[in-house]
C-alpha atoms as an extended CHARMM CRD file, in Angstrom:
* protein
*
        86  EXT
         1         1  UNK       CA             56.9930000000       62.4930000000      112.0380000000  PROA      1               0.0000000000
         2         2  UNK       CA             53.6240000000       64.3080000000      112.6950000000  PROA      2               0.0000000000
         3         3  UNK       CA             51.6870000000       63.4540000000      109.2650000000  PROA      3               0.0000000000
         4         4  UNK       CA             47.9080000000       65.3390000000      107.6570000000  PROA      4               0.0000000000
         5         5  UNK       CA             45.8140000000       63.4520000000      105.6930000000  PROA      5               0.0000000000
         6         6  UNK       CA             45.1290000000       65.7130000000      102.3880000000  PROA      6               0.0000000000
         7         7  UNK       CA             41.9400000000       64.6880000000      100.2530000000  PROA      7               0.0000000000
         8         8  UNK       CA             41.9650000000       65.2180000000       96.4170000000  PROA      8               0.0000000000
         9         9  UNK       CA             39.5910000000       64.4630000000       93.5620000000  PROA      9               0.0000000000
        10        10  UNK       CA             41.3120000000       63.2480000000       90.9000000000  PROA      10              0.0000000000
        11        11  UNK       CA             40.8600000000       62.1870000000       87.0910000000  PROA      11              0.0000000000
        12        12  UNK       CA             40.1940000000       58.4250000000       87.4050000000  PROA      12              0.0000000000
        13        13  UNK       CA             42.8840000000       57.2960000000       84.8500000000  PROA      13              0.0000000000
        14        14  UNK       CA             45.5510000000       59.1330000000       86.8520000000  PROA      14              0.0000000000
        15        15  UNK       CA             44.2450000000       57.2300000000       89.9160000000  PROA      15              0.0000000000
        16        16  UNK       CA             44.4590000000       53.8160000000       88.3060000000  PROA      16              0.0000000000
        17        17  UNK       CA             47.9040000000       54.6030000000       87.2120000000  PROA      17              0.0000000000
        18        18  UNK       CA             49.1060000000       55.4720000000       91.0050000000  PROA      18              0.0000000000
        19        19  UNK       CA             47.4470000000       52.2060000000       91.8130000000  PROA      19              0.0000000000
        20        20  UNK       CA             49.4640000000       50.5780000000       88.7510000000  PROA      20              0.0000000000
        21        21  UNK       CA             52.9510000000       51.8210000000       89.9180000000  PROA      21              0.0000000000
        22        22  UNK       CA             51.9060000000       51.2210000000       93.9110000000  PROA      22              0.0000000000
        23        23  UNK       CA             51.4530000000       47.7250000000       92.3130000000  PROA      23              0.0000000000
        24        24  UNK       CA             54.6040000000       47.7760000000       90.8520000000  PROA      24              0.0000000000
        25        25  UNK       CA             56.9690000000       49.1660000000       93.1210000000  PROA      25              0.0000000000
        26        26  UNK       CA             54.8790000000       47.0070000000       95.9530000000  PROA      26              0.0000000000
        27        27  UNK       CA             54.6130000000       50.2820000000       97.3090000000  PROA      27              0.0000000000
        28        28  UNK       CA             51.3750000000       52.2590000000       98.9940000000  PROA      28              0.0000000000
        29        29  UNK       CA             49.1860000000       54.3550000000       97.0120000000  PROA      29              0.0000000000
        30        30  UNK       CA             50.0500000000       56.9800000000      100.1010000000  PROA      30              0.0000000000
        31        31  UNK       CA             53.7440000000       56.8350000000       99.1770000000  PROA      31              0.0000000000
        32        32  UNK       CA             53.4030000000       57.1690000000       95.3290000000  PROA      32              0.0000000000
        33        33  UNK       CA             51.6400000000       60.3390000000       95.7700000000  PROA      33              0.0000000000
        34        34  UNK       CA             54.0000000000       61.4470000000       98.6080000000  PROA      34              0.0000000000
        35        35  UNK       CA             56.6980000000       60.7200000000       96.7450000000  PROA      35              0.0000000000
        36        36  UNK       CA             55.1390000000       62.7580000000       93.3050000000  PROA      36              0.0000000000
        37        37  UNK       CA             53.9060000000       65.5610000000       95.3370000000  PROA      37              0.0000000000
        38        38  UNK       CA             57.4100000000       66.1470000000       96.9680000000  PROA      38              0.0000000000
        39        39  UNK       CA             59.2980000000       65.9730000000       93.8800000000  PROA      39              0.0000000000
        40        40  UNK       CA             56.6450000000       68.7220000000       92.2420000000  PROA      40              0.0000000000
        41        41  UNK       CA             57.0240000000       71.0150000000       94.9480000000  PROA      41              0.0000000000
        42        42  UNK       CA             60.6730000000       70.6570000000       95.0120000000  PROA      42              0.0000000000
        43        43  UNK       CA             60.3010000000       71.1080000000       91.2230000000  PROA      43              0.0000000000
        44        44  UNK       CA             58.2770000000       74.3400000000       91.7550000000  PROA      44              0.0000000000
        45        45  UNK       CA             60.6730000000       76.0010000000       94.4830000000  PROA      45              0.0000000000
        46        46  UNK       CA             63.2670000000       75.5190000000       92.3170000000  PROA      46              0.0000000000
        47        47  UNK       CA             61.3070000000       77.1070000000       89.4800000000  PROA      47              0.0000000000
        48        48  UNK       CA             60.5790000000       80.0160000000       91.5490000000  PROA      48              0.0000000000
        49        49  UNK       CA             64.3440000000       80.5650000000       92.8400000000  PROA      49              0.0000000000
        50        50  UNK       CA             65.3760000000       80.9320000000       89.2310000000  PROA      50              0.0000000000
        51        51  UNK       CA             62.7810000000       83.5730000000       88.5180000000  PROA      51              0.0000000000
        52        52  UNK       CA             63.3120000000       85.2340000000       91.0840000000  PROA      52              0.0000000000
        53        53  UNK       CA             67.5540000000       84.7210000000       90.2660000000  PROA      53              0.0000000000
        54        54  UNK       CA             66.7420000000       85.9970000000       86.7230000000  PROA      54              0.0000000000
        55        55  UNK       CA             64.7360000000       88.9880000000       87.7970000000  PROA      55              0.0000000000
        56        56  UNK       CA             67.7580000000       90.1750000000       89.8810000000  PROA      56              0.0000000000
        57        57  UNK       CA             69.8100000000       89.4310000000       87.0130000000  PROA      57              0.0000000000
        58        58  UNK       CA             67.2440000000       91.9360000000       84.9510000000  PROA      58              0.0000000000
        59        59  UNK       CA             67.1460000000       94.1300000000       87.2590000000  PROA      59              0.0000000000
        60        60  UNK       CA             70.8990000000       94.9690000000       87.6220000000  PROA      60              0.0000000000
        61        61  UNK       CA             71.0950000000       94.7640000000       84.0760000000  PROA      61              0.0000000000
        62        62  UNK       CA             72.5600000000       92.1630000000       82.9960000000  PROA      62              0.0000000000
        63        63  UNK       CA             70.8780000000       90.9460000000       80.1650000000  PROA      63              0.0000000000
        64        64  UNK       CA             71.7390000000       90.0550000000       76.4670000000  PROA      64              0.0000000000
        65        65  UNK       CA             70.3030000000       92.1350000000       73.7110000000  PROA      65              0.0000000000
        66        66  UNK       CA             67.0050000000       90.2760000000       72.1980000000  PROA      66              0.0000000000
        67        67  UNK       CA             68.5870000000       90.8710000000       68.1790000000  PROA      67              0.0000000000
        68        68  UNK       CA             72.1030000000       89.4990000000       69.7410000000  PROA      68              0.0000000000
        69        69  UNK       CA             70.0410000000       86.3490000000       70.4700000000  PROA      69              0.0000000000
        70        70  UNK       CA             68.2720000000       85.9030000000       67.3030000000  PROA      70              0.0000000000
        71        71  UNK       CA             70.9830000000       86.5150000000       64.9170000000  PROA      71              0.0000000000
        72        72  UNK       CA             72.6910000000       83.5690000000       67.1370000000  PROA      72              0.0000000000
        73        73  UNK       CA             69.8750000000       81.1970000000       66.6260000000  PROA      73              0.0000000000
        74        74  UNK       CA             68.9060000000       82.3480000000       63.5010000000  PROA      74              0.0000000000
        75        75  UNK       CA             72.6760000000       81.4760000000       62.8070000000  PROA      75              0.0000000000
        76        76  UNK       CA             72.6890000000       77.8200000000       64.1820000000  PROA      76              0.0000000000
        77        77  UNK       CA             71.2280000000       76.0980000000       60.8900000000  PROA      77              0.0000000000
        78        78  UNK       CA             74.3200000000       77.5740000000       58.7880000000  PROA      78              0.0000000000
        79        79  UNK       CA             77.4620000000       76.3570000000       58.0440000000  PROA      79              0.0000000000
        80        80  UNK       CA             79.1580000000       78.5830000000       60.3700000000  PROA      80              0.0000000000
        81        81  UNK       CA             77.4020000000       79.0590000000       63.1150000000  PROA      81              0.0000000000
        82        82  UNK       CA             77.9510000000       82.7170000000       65.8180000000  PROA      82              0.0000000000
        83        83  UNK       CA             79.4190000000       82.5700000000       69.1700000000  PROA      83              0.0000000000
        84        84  UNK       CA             77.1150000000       82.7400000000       72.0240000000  PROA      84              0.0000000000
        85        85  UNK       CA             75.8680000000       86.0950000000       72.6600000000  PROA      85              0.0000000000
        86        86  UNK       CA             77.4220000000       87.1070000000       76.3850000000  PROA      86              0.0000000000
């Protein structure tokens, strides 16, 4: 696997807890932050694919009535609480 060397400055705390958990896992420091940086991006792809999911979803109009909503939550510290709004 062809591999690039990044460089970042980071907070020094954050650094001595990668060291802590490379420690710990008897694992590199290069692996802990491969490891963290692949799960954020993942995180963030996935993040964008439901925006982007939702914005269709807006855009072909299907979308739940903002008072609908409230009157549901408003209704879930009662006694009898309403049916999801669809």
């Amino acid at each position: 696997m062809n591999t690039k060397v990044l460089t970042a400055h980071v907070p020094l705390s954050l650094a001595e807890k990668v060291d802590q958990m490379a420690i710990r896992l008897e694992r590199s420091r290069g692996w802990i932050v491969k490891q963290a940086l692949t799960a954020w991006i993942e995180q963030e792809e996935e993040r964008r694919r439901l925006t982007l999911e939702a914005l269709a979803d807006v855009d072909a109009g299907r979308v739940i009535d903002h008072q609908a909503v409230q009157a549901w939550a408003d209704s879930l510290d009662t006694g009898t609480p309403l049916p999801v709004p669809r």
